[in-house]
N, C-alpha and C positions, 0 to 999 in steps of 0.2 A: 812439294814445297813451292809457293808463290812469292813473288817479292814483295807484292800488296793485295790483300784481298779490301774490294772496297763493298761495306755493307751499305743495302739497299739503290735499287735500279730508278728512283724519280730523275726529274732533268739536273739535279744537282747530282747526287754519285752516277750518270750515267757522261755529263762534264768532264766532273773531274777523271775520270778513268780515259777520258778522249783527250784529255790536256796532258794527260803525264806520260800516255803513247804518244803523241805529238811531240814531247821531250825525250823521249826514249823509246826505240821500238824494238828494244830488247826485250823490255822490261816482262817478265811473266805476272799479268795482272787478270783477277777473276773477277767476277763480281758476282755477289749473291743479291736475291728478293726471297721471301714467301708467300708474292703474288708469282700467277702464271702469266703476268704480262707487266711489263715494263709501266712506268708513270700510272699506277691505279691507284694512288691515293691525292694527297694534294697538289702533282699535276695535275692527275686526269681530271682536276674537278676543277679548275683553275677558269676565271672567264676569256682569258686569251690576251690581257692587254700588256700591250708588250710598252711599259712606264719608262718616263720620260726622265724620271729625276728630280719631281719638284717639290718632295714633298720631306725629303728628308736632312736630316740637322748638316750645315758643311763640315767635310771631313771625316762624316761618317764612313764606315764599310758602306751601308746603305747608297750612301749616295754616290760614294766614288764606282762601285761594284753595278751600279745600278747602270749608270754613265756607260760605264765602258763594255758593261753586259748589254746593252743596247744595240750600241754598233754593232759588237762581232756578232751578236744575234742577227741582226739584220745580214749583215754580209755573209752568214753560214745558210741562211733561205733566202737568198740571191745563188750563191753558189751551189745548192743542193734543190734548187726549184720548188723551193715550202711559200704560198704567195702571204705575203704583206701589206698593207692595206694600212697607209697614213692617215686616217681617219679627223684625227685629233680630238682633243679633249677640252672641255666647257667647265670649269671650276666656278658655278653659281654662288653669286650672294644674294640670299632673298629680298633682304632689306638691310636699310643702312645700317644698321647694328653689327650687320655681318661683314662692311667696306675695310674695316681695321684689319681682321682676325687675314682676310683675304689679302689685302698689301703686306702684309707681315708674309704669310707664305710666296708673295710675289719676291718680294726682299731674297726670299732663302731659296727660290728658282733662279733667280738670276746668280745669285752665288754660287748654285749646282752647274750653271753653264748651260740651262734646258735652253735647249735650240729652238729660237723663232718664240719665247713667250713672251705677251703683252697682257697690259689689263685692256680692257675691248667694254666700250657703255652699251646700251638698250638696245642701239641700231643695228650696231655691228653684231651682240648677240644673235639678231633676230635676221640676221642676211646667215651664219653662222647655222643655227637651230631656232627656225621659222615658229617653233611651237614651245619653245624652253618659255619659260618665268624668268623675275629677279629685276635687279637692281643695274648691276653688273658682274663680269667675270672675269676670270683670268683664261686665258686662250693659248691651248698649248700646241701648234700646229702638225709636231710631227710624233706626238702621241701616239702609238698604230694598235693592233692588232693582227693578232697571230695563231696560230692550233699549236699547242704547245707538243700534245699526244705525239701528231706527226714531228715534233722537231724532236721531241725523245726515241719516237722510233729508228729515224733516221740515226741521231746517235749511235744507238746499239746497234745498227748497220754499223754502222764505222769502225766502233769498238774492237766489232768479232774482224770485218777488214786490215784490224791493224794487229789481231794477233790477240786479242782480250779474250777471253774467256766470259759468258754470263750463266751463270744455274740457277733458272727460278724456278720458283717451288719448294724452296730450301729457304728454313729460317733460322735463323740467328737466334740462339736462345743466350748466349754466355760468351765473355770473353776472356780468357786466363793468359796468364805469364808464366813461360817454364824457365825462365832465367836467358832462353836462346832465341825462342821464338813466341809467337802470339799462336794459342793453339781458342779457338772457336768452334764451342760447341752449337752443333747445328741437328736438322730434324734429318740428317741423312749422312751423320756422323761428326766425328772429328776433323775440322778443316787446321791444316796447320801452313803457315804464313812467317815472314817473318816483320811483316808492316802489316797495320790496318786502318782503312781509315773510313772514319763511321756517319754514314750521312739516312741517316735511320727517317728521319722527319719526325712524324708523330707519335715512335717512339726512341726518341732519338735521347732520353734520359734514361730508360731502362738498360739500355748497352753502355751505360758510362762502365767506366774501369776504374778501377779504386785508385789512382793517380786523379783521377779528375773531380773536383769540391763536388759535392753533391748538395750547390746553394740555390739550385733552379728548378724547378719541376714544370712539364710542358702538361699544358692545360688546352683541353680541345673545347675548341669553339665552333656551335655549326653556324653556317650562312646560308639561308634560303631565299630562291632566287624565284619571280614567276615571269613567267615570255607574253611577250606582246603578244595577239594571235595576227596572224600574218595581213590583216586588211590595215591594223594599225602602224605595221612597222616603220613606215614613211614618216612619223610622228619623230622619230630619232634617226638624226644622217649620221651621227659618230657615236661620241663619248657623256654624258652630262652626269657630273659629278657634283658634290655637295665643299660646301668650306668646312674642312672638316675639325672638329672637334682634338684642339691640341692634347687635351688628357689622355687622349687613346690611339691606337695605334690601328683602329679600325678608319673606313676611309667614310663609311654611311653608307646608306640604302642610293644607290646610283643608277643610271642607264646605260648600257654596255650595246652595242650592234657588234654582233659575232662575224666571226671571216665567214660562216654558212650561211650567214644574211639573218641568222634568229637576232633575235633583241631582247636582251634580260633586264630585269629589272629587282635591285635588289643589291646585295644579300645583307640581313641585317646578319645581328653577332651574338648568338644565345649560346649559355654553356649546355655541349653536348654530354650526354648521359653515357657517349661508346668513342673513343677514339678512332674508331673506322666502324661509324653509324650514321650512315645520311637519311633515315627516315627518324621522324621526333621519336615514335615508339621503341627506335632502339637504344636496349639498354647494356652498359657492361658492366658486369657488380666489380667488378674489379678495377677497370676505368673507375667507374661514380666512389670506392672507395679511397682511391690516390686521390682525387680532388677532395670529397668532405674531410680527410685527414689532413691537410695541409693548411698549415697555419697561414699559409701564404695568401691561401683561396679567402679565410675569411677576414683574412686587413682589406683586401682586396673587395669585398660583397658590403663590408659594413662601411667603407667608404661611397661604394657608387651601386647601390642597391638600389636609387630611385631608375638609373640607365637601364640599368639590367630587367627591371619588371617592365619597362616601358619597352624594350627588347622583345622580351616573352610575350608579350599585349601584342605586338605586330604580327610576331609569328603563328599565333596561334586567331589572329581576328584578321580575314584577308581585308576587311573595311579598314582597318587601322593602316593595312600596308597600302594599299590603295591610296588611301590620304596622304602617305609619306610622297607617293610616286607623284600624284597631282599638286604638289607644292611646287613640282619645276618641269610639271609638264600635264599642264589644266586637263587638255584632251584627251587624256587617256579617263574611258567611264570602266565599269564594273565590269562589265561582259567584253571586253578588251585586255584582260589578264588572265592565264592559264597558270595552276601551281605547276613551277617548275625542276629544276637541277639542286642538288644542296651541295656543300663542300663543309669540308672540315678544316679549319685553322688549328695546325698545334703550335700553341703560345706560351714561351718560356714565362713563368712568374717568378719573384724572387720571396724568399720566404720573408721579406719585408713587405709581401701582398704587392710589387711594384711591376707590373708587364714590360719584359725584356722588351726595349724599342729595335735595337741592331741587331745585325747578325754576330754569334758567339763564335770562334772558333777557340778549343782548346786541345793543347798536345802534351803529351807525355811519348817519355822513349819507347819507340816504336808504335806510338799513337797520335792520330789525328780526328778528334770527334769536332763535329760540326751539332753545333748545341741548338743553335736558335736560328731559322731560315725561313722566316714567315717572307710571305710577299716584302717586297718585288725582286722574288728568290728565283724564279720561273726565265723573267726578266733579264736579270745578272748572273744565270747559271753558270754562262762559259766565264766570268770574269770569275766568278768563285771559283770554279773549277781553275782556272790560272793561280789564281791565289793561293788553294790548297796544293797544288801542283810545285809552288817553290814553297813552300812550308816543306812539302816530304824532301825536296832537294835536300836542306837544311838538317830539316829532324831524324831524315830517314838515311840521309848520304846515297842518295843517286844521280849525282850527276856524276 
């Protein structure tokens, strides 16, 4: 018997299980995966940026969680020697058409409280990123970069340090209620618990509990990313990002300089065919039939069908992505891009076809599922993990 078993080991349940030790080190807490390593899914595929806060509504989870997941982020690889690298980040508008949409998100950075943002014209750009495009942008200075992998690893150091328990390799099929406790059916038996709290990711709807609405279903999205090859990477000193498109929760095809000195470029937002499938060719008939069954998917395709093929055209024609890259950074030619990394986004949709923008948490007695944790989740891990951490005070009675 456990006090909490927390399903799945990414940087969110491998947080939270380090915040609620850090509240109690009594506590008997396990943690399960069905990978044989920690953060293999949408950390390990994450481009490293450790976000600033700017982009999300005030008062959100997002943005409060975002805020305050930064700092402690920061001060936990200050304190555990994970290096950091303030990079910052270039929010391009190509042209004046784009000057609105961009002060409108300036408005709601400064409302977030992003530290050090300004809008910045042509010159400053170009003292900034010598080689960027545009109009102008907004300039976020202490924007950084980070290896997520390593800040999850290190977590699970600390975990099993504080007395956690983790068993991977062990998956989570089921979770029942025997009236006294929470008994989890898994591939290496009967787990019984008397808390659980569910940070599943991208399938973070399949382990719901019959307490919890079953009005969302997470919908995977791949992102594919290609790398500068290493003579061009001079071409980007930090961040250069796009004004991004308010309908969607995607951020656009960007340029990223990684803490390993690589430079990606990328990822657009096509819907994947396998929830944990990073090559196009992979297929899960079981993933692709939860998406074509939901009514949700098709409000959702019959409104923004022209995005979505103009999506699939980039991904599948490296000329089209090419041209995406060269609108805000000329210099980069054809033989200056390698196909690179892919990641998966699972993204709650609402059976009104409406893509969950925040993050979800929902609980029932002796449950805590975390429903919706798309970016900038990596980000505000430890703030989420504080957050779910007084939720169980509360739901679960540990303090």
């Amino acid at each position: 018997m456990t006090d909490v078993v927390v399903v799945g080991c990414g940087i969110v349940g491998l947080a939270t299980a380090l915040r609620l030790l850090e509240r109690r080190q009594d506590l008997r807490i396990r943690l399960l995966d069905k990978e044989p390593v920690v953060a293999r899914h949408q950390t390990g595929h994450n481009s490293g940026v450790l976000h600033a806060g700017l982009y999300y509504a005030p008062g959100s989870f997002k943005a409060r969680l975002c805020r305050a997941g930064k700092t402690a982020m920061e001060a936990y690889a200050v304190a555990h020697d994970i290096p950091v690298e303030h990079v910052g980040k270039l929010v391009v508008a190509l042209g004046e058409d784009e000057l609105p949409r961009m002060r409108t998100l300036l408005e709601r950075g400064l409302a977030n409280e992003v530290e050090g943002l300004v809008e910045v014209g042509p010159e400053r750009m170009r003292e900034i990123e010598p080689h960027v495009a545009g109009v102008g942008a907004l300039w976020s200075p202490r924007t950084a970069i980070i290896d997520f992998v390593k800040v999850s690893e290190r977590m699970a150091d600390d975990v099993r340090a504080r007395g956690g328990e983790i068993q991977l390799g062990v998956e989570v099929t089921g979770i029942r209620d025997t009236g006294q406790e929470r008994v989890l059916a898994t591939t290496a038996g009967d787990v019984v618990t008397r808390n659980v709290i569910v940070c599943a990711g991208l399938q973070s709807d399949r382990l719901r509990t019959t307490e919890v609405p079953a009005d969302v279903r997470i919908i995977p999205f791949r992102g594919d990313y290609y790398s500068l090859v290493p003579e061009v990477r001079h071409l980007v000193r930090g961040l250069i990002y796009p004004v991004p498109d308010p309908r969607f929760p995607f951020l656009g095809v960007h340029l990223t300089r990684r803490i390993d000195g690589e430079v990606w470029a990328g990822p657009n937002a096509v819907l994947a065919f396998a929830r944990e499938g990073y090559r196009r060719r992979d297929v899960n008939l079981r993933d692709l039939a939860d998406v074509v069954s939901y009514r949700g998917f098709w409000k959702l395709a019959r409104r923004h069908w022209r995005t979505g093929a103009s999506e699939f055209w980039r991904d599948f024609r490296k000329a089209a992505f090419l041209a995406e890259i060269r609108r805000y950074v000329p210099a980069v030619g054809a033989d200056d891009i390698t196909f690179g990394p892919s990641g998966i986004r699972g993204q709650a949709l609402s059976r009104a076809g409406d893509l969950v923008d925040d993050f979800v948490f929902d609980s029932a007695p002796s449950v805590i599922h975390v429903r919706n944790a798309p970016s900038p989740a990596a980000t505000a891990s430890l703030a989420i993990g504080d957050h779910i951490a007084s939720m169980a005070v509360d739901q679960f009675g540990l303090a």
